[in-house]
Each structure stands twice: as C-alpha cells, then as structure tokens.
N, C-alpha and C positions, 0 to 999 in steps of 0.2 A: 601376619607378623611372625619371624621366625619363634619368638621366645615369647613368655606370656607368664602371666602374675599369676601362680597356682594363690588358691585359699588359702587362706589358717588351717591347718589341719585339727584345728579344736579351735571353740570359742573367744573370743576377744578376751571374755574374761575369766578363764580357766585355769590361768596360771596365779590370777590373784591367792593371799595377799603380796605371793614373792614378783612377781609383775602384773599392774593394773592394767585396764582394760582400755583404759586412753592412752596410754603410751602402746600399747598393742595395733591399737588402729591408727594412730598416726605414723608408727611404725610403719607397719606393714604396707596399710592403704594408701601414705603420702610418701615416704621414702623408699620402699621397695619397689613398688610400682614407677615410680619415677626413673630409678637404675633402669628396670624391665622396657619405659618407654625410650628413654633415652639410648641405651643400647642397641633397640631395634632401630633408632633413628642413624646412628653413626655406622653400625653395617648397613645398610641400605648399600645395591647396588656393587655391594661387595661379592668378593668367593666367599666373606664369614657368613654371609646368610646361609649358607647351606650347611654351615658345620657345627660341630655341637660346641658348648658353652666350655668344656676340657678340650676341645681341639683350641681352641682361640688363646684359651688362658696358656697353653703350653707352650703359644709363639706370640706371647703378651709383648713382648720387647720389638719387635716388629710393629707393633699397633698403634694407633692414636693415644693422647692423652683419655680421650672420650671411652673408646672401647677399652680400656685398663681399667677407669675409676667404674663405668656404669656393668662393663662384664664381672669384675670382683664383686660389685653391689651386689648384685644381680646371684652371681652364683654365693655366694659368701648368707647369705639370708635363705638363702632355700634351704640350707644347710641347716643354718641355728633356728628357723622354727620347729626344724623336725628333732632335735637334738633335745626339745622340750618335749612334753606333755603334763597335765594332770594329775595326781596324784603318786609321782615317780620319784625320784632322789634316792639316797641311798648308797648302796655300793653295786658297779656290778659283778658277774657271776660270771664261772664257765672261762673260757681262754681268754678273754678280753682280761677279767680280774686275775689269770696268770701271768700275761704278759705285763700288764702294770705292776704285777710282783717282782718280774725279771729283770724289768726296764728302770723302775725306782728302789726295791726293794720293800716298800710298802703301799697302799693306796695313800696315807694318812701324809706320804713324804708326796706322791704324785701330788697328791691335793694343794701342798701348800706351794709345789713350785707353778703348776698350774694356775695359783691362783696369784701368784708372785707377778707370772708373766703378764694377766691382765691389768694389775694393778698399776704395776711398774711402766708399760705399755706410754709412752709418752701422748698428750693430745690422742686425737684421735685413731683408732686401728683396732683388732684384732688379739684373742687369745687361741690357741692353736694345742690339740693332739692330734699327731699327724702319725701315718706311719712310712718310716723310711729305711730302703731296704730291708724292710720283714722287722726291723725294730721300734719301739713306739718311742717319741719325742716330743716334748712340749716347748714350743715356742710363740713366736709373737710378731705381728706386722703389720705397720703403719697404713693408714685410711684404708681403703677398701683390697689390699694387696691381700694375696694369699698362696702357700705352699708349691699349689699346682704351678704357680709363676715362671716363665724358665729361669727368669731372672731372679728369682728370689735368691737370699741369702740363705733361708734351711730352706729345701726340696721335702715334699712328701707326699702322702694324699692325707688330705682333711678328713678326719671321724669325728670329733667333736669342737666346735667353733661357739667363743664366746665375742658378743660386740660390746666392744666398751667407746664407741661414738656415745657421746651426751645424751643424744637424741635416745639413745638403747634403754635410757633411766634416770633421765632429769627429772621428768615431772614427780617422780615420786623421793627418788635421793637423793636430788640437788646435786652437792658436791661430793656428795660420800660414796664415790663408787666403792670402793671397799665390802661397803654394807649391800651393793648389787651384785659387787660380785661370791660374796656368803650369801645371798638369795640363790644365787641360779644353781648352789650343787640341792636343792629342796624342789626342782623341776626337774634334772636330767633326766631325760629317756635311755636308759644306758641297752634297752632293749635295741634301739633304732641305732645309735653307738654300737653296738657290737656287732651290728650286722653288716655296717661299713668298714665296721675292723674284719670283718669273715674276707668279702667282697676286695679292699684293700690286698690283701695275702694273696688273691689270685691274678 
C-alpha cells in the first residue's frame, strides 16, 4: 500500500483531560485509518500510487470525489496528531511567535481569530494557520478540504490544523465545540508548529 496509518505519536490518553482517550482511538483507529484504506483503494492502479500525498493534493481538482475526501482525511490528521502532544500549550517562541506578531499584531488577537475560524467553520471541516507567500493566515475549510488544494479558496501550506468534524469531540463535548475548541490551545505542540513554519519558508 502506497500510504499507511502511522501511530499516535503519544498515548491514546495523553492529551486527556483536554481530549479523552476514546475519542482518540476512534479517532485515529476508525476514522483515520479508514481515509488511509480507502485512499489506497481509489489510487490503486493509478500514476497517484507512486506520488506523494502533496503531489495529489496539489492537482486535487483533477481527482475523484474518492481521492479529495480520503487524500485530505488522510493528510489533514497526520498533521493535527502531530500538532499535539502532552504537556505543551502555551505560547510559541522564536520567529514562529514573531511572525504571529507581524501577521496579527498580537498572539492574543491570532488566538481569537484562529479560534473564530473553527468555531464559525459551518458542519463539518477544518481550522487552518497556513503560510502563504512567506505570510502567516488563518483560515478555514469545509469536510476534509485543505490549503494545499489547487482548488482551494486560500492557498498555503498547513502548520497548524484544527478538526472540528463531531467525531474530533462529541463524546466528550457534545455540542459545545467552543469548549473543544479552548481545549486544544492547552495541547499545542508549537515546538512541531514552528518547525513546519521553518520548513514552509523554504
């Protein structure tokens, strides 16, 4: 299979109490996996077998219904497990925390429109810091869609990805995404963040 279900990079239940450990493994274990199989199912036999998951996504408009929904699945979660860990949250440091100076004027104003875009984010999709041309931007994008898209409405590359699909936080917040989405800045990995913002720049 071209593509394959890396781990948790930590524990199922690491992130608790800001996300539990069943929503983590059904998470991961049933919906991400699922993208992972179904993706390798729908390239099969294609030239995308041989290409990476940012070649496909960059001529997504060309593509099936199939390889859009389970390629974004697919890349869009490898993303946001890593965008966690364990004891992290915070602010970051270093150019990541100057260019969010640049680009909002505070972290404190980043924060609230970052968390604007989740919130507001209709049904299900995506919250987004992406960077585009060398500038940082926070946006937002429905079911499994994301920046790299050629087709997208903002362009960029992804550094930090929030899922606000049900499934990301039902079992523990019902209906109150709001209250998931003030959990996840008490998990960010802003260490793993800024290294996709270094990487991004080149």
């Amino acid at each position: 299979m071209p593509f394959e279900l890396a781990p948790l990079p930590y524990a199922s239940n690491a992130l608790e109490p800001h996300i539990d450990a069943k929503t983590m493994e059904i998470h991961h274990g049933k919906h991400h996996a699922a993208y992972t199989s179904n993706l390798n199912a729908a390239i099969q036999g294609t030239a995308m077998e041989n290409e990476s998951i940012e070649t496909i996504l960059s001529k997504i408009s060309t593509a099936s219904a199939a390889v859009r929904n389970n390629g974004g699945g697919f890349y869009n979660h490898n993303l946001f497990w890593n965008c966690m860990a364990p004891g992290k949250g915070g602010q970051p440091s270093g150019k990541l925390a100057q260019a969010i100076q640049a680009a909002f004027g505070s972290f404190d104003t980043f924060k609230e429109e970052f968390s604007n875009a989740a919130k507001t984010r209709f049904g299900s999709g995506w919250a987004w810091l992406i960077v585009h041309d060398g500038k940082l931007v926070v946006c937002s994008s429905p079911n499994q869609d994301n920046p790299l898209m050629d087709d997208a409405p903002v362009k960029g590359t992804p550094i930090l990805g929030l899922d606000v699909w049900e499934h990301a936080y039902y079992l523990n917040y019902q209906n109150r995404r709001p209250d998931y989405v003030s959990a996840f800045w008490n998990v960010i990995n802003w260490d793993f963040v800024a290294e996709q913002y270094e990487k991004a720049l080149n």
